[in-house]
C-alpha positions as a printed Julia matrix, in Angstrom:
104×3 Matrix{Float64}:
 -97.71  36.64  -12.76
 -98.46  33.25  -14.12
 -98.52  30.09  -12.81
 -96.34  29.17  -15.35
 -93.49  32.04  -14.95
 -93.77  31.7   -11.3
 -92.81  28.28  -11.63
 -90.02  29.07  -14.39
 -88.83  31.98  -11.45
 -88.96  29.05   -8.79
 -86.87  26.81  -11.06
 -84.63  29.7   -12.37
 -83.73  30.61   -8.52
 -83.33  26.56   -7.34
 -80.77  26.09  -10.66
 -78.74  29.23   -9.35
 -78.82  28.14   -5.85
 -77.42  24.23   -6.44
 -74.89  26.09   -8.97
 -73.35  28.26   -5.93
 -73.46  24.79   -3.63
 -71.29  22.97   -6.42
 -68.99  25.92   -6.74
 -68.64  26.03   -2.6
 -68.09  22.52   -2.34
 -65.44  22.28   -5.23
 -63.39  25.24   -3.64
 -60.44  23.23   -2.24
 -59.6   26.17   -0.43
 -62.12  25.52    2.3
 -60.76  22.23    2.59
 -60.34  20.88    5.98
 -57.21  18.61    6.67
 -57.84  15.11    8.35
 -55.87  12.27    9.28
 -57.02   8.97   11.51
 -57.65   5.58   11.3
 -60.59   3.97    8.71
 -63.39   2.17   10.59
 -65.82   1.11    7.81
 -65.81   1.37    3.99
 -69.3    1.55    2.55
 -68.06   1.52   -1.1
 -71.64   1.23   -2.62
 -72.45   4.47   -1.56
 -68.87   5.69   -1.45
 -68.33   6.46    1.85
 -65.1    6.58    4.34
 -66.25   6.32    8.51
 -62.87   7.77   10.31
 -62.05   7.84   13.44
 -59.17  10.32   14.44
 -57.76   8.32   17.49
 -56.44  11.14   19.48
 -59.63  13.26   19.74
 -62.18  10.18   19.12
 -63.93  12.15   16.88
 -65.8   10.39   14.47
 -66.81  11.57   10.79
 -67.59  10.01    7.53
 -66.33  11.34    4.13
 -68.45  10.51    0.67
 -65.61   9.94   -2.29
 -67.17  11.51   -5.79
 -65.32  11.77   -8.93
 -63.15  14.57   -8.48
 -62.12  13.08   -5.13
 -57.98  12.8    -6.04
 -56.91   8.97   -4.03
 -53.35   8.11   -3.37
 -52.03   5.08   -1.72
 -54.61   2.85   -3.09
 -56.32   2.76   -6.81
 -59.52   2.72   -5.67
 -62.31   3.01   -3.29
 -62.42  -0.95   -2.7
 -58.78  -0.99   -2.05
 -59.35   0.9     1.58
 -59.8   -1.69    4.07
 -60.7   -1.36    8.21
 -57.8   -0.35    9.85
 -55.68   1.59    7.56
 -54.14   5.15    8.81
 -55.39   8.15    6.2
 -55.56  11.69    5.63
 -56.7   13.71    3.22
 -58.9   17.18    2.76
 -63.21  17.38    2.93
 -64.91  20.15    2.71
 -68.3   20.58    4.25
 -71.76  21.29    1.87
 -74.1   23.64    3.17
 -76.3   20.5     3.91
 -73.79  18.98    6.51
 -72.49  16.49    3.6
 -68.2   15.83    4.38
 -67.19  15.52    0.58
 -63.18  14.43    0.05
 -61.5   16.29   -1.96
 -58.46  14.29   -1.14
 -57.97  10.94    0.41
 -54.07   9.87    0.77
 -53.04   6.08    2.32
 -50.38   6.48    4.93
């Protein structure tokens, strides 16, 4: 094999492979519900920090484009302090993406 096809192969395979991530992480159906209390907005890199305030667990979210908001009309709009919920799922790299982020 060439250098050249085993590099196409390598490529080929890495395409497929971020293809099935995106298709795992847009499957709402492996959602996991959330609700707690906002402790930072980084709205730059679209992030959420929670805190749930029961279990002191804390996790942060990253907002994308097909993250659905209610309660606010944008990111910005989310300030320290305010009570949420909403539905993440988790990337096979670790990464909490929202798929749903609701203002209580």
């Amino acid at each position: 094999m060439t250098a050249l096809k085993r590099l196409s192969v390598v490529f080929f395979v890495a395409l497929v492979l971020s293809l099935v991530g995106a298709t795992v992480q847009a499957d709402d159906k492996n959602a996991v519900a959330f609700s707690g209390e906002v402790k930072k907005v980084i709205a730059k890199k679209n992030k959420v920090a929670v805190v749930d305030p029961q279990t002191k667990k804390r996790f942060t979210v990253i907002v994308d484009d097909k993250t659905k908001i209610s309660g606010w009309k944008e990111l910005t709009e989310i300030e320290k302090g305010d009570a949420i919920s909403g539905k993440y799922v988790v990337t096979d790299k670790g990464l909490y993406i929202a798929t749903e982020l609701k203002g209580e």
